[in-house]
N, C-alpha and C positions, 0 to 999 in steps of 0.2 A: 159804791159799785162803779165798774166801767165795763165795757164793751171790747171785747180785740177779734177782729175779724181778718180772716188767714182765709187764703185763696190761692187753687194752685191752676195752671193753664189748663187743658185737657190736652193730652196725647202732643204736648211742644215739641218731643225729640222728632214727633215726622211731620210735624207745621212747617209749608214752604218758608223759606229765610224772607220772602214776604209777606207772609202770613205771621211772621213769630215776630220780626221786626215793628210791626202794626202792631201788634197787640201789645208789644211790649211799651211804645211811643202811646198809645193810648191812656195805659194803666200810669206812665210818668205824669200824662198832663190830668190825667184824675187823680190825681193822689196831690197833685200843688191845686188844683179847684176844689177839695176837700178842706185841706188846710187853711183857705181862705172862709169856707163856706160853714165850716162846723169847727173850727179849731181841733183837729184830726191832725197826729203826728202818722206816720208811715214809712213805707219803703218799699220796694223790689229786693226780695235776694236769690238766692240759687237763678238767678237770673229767668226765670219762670214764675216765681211765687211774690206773694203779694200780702204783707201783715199792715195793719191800719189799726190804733189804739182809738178809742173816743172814750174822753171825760164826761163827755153827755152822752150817754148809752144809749138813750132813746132814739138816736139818728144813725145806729150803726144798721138796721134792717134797712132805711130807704137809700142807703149806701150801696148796702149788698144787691139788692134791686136794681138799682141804676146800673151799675158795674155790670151785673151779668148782662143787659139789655141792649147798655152801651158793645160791648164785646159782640152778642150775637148779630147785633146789625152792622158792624162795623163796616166803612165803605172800602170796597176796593180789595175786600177780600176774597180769597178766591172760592173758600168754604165759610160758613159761623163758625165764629171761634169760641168755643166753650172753657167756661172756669167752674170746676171745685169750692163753693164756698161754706165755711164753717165761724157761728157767730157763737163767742165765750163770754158770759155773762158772770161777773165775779170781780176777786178786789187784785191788785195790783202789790204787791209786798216791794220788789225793786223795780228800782225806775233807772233804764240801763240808760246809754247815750243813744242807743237804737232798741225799734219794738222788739226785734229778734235777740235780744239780749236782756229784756226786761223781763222780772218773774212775778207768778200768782196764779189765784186761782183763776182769774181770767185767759192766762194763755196758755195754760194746761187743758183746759174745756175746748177752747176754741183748736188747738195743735191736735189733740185726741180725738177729737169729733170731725176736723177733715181728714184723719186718716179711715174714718166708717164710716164718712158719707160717700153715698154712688157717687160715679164721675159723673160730670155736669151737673151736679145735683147742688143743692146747698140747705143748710142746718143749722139750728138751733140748740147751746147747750147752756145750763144752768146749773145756782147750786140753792135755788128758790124753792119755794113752796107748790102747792097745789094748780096755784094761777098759770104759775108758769110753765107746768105738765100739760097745762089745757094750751098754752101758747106755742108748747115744740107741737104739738097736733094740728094746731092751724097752720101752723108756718110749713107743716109738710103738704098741706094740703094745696098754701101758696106755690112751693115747689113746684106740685104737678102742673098749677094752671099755667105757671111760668113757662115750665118745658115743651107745653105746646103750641108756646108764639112762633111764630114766620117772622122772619127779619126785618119783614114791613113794620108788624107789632110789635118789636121789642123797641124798634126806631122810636115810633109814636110814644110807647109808654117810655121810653127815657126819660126823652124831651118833657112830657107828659108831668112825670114828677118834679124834674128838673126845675121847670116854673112853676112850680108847689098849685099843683091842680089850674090851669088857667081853664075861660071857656072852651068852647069848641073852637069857635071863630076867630080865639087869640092863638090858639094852637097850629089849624089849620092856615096861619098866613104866618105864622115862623117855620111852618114847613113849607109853605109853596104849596099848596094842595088846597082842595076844599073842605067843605066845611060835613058835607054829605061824609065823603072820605073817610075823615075824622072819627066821625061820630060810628060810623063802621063799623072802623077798626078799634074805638075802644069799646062797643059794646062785644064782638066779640071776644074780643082778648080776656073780658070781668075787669075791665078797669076801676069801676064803681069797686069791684069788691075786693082790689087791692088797696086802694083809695080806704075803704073803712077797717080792713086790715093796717095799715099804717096807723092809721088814728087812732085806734085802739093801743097798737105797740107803744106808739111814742106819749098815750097818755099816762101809760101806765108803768112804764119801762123808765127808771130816771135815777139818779144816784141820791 
């Protein structure tokens, strides 16, 4: 099994040129810190969209997490910039020279499943069993909690995952901030209960 996860910008054609240029510069330099991080192939095409293959499936959720978090806080944008994202759980039949050229049941789930997910929303598709009916139910549930971060909290939970759960206190001094701050804004945000959402995914989610 692997993981291909497809993401489209939200509303690009009327993103100011610096608003579209940012987020495009963002999704490049996450897509070469992916490759390094998870051995994740990817790409940009239609110049908006964004596909991302993982051989270790288990780490294509805290991918999709970061990404959207990374986006909504991005600096120096003039609005949040939302992304579409849709995660395909399944095997790989060809293995093109690029993801958007590669076929299976992987990027059939993941292509079809962000054409019926809300905008700024992201989803879950499989071709598994019962577990993983109970896991598109959580994962929508992570959705909503997601959608209700402020750019402050998607910042922090980036970062947050980013250094694979660090303390408060190692968090709050890679941000500049305090440690009160921190602790805040991840209890707000259910950080804890993305943090054991994750856990779960990647225990159990594997090829």
């Amino acid at each position: 099994m692997i993981a291909v996860l497809t993401g489209d910008l939200v509303d690009s054609t009327n993103m100011s040129r610096q608003d579209y240029q940012l987020a495009v510069r963002l999704m490049e330099d996450y897509i070469q810190a992916c490759q390094k991080r998870f051995d994740v192939r990817g790409e940009i095409y239609r110049g908006d969209a964004i596909q991302l293959i993982f051989s270790q499936p288990q780490y294509a959720m805290r991918i999709a997490i970061e990404l959207k978090s990374l986006l909504i806080s991005a600096p120096n944008a003039t609005k949040p910039i939302g992304i579409t994202l849709s995660i395909g759980l399944g095997e790989q039949l060809i293995e093109g020279s690029t993801p958007s050229v590669s076929q299976g049941s992987a990027f059939t789930l993941s292509g079809r499943g962000l054409d019926i997910t809300p905008s700024g929303h992201m989803s879950l598709h499989h071709e598994g069993g019962d577990f993983y009916d109970a896991l598109v139910l959580a994962t929508q549930f992570l959705d909503h909690l997601l959608c209700s971060h402020t750019q402050i909290q998607s910042n922090v939970l980036y970062h947050y995952l980013l250094a694979n759960y660090p303390t408060h206190s190692q968090l709050a001094t890679a941000l500049g901030t305090s440690q009160q701050n921190v602790t805040k804004h991840l209890t707000r945000m259910g950080a804890e209960l993305v943090k054991q959402y994750l856990t779960l995914y990647e225990a159990k989610v594997n090829n």
